[in-house]
C-alpha positions in Angstrom: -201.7 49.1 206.6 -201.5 50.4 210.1 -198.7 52.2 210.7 -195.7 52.6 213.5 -196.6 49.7 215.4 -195.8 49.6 218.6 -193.7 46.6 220.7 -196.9 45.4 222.0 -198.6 45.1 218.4 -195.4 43.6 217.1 -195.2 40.6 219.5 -198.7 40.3 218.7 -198.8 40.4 215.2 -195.5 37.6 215.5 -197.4 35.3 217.4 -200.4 35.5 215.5 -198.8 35.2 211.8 -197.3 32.1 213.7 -200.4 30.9 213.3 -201.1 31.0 209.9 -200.5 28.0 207.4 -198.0 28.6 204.9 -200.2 28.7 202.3 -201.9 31.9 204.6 -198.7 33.8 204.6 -198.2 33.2 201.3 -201.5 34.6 200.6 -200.9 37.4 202.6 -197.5 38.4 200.9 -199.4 38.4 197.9 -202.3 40.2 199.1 -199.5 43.2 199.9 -197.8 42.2 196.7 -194.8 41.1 197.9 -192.8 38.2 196.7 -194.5 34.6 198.2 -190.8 33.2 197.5 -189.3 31.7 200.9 -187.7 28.6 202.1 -189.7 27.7 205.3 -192.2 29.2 207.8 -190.1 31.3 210.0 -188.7 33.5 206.2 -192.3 34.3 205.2 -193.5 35.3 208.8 -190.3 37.3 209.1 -190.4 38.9 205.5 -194.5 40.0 206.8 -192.8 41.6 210.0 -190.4 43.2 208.5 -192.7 45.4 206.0 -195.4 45.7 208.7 -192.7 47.4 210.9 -190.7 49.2 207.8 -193.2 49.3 205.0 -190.2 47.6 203.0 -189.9 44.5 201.1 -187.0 42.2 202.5 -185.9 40.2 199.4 -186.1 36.4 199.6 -182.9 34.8 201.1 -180.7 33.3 198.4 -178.4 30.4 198.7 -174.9 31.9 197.9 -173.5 30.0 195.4 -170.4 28.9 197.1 -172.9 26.4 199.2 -174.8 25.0 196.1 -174.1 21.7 194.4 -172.2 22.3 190.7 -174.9 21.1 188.5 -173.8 17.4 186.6 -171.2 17.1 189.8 -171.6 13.8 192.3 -171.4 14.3 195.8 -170.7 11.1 197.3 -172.5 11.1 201.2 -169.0 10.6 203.4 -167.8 12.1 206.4 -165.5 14.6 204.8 -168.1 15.4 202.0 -169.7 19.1 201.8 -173.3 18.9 202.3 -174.0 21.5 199.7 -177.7 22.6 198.9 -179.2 20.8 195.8 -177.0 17.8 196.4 -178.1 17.0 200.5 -181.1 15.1 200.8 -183.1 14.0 203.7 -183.6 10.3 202.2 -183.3 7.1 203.5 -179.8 6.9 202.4 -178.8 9.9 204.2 -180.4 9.2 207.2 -179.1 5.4 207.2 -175.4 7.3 206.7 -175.4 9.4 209.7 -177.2 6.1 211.9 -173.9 4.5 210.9 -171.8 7.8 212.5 -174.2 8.5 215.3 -176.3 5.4 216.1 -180.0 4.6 215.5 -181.2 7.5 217.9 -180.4 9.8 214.5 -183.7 11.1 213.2 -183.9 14.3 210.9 -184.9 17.1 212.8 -186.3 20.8 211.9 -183.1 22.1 214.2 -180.7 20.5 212.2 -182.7 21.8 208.8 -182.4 25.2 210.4 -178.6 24.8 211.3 -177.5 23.3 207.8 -179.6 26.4 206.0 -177.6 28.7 208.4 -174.4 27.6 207.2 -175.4 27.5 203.5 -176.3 31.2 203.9 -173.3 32.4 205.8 -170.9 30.4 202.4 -169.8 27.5 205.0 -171.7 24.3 204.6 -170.3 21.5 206.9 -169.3 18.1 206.3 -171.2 15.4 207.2 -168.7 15.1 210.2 -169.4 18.1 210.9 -173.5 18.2 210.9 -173.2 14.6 213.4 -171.0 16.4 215.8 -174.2 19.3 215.8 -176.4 16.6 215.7 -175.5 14.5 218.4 -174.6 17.9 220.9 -178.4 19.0 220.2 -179.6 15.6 220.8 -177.4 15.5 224.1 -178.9 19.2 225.4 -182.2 17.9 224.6 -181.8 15.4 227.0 -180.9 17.5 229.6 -183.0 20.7 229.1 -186.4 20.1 226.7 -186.4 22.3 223.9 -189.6 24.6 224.0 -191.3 24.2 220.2 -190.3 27.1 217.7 -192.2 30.3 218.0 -193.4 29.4 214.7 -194.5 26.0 215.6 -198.0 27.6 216.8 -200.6 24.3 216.7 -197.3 22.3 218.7 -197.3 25.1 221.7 -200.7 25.2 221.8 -201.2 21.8 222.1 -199.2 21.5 224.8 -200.3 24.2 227.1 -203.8 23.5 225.8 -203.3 19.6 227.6 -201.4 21.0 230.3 -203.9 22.9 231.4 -207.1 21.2 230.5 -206.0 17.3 231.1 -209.6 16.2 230.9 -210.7 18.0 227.3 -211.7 15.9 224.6 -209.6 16.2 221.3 -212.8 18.0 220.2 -212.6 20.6 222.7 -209.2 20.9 222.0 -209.9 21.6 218.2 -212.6 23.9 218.5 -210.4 26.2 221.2 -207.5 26.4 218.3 -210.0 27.0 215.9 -211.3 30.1 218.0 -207.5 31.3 218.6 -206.7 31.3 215.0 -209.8 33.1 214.3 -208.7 36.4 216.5 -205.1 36.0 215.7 -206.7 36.1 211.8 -208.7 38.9 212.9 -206.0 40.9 214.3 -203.7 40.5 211.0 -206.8 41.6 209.0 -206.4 45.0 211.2 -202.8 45.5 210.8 -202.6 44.9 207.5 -205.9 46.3 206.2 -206.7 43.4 204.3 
């Protein structure tokens, strides 16, 4: 692996593990032997970043148990109920709950996923109050100032600059230029990671 990257390399090597499919960065945490345990996109391209800049394994982030669901315990979806990992589902039912407290403009969203993982981590899940008041402030922003697409969300951004600057390509042309990105950005992890 190469060692003491410098800022340049690191943005780099972000944006191009942003890149990968999740089944890549799993691949590649393996391929270094380190655990392929993580909860979404963002932990596994973090957990690679982390040992290309320290050489050290960052352990999986765990769920404290104050913010998980007691096993053979019903949580009944209301406005004053914890949403507590293992019993918060993004079903039908939930989403036709939090239509009823913020109207039929409520969609699940990988924001709100984000939020409600950030608050099981920190030992403080919200209320179902709690996560439409976030909800419907996010949705409200949105509206005024579009949110760009998460680093992570690689294909989204490059769709978008790709059809802002090309308004005339063919979906084709479109496919085979993110095929060719990926490639280098593939390339380039190869070289950092000696793989």
């Amino acid at each position: 692996m190469k060692k003491n990257l410098s800022k340049k390399e690191q943005i780099e090597l972000k944006e191009a593990l942003s890149h990968l499919h999740i089944e890549e960065l799993e691949q590649q945490l393996e391929s270094l032997n380190l655990s392929t345990k993580g909860f979404n996109k963002k932990e596994l391209i973090n957990r690679l970043m982390h040992f290309a800049c320290t050489g050290k394994e960052l352990s999986p982030l765990e769920i404290p148990i104050t913010s998980k669901a007691k096993p053979g315990m019903l949580y009944p979806i209301h406005s004053d109920t914890l949403m507590l990992h293992g019993a918060y589902k993004n079903d039908a039912k939930t989403r036709d709950f939090f239509k009823l407290l913020i109207g039929d403009h409520f969609h699940f969203t990988a924001h709100g996923i984000d939020w409600l993982r950030e608050r099981w981590l920190e030992e403080d899940p919200p209320t179902y109050a709690e996560f439409a008041e976030y909800w419907q402030d996010c949705y409200e922003q949105q509206i005024l100032n579009k949110r760009a697409p998460k680093q992570e969300w690689a294909y989204n951004r490059f769709l978008q600059n790709f059809m802002k600057n090309n308004p005339k390509k063919s979906r084709t042309e479109f496919l085979a230029a993110w095929k060719e990105q990926r490639k280098d950005y593939i390339e380039f992890i190869k070289t950092i990671f000696n793989t």
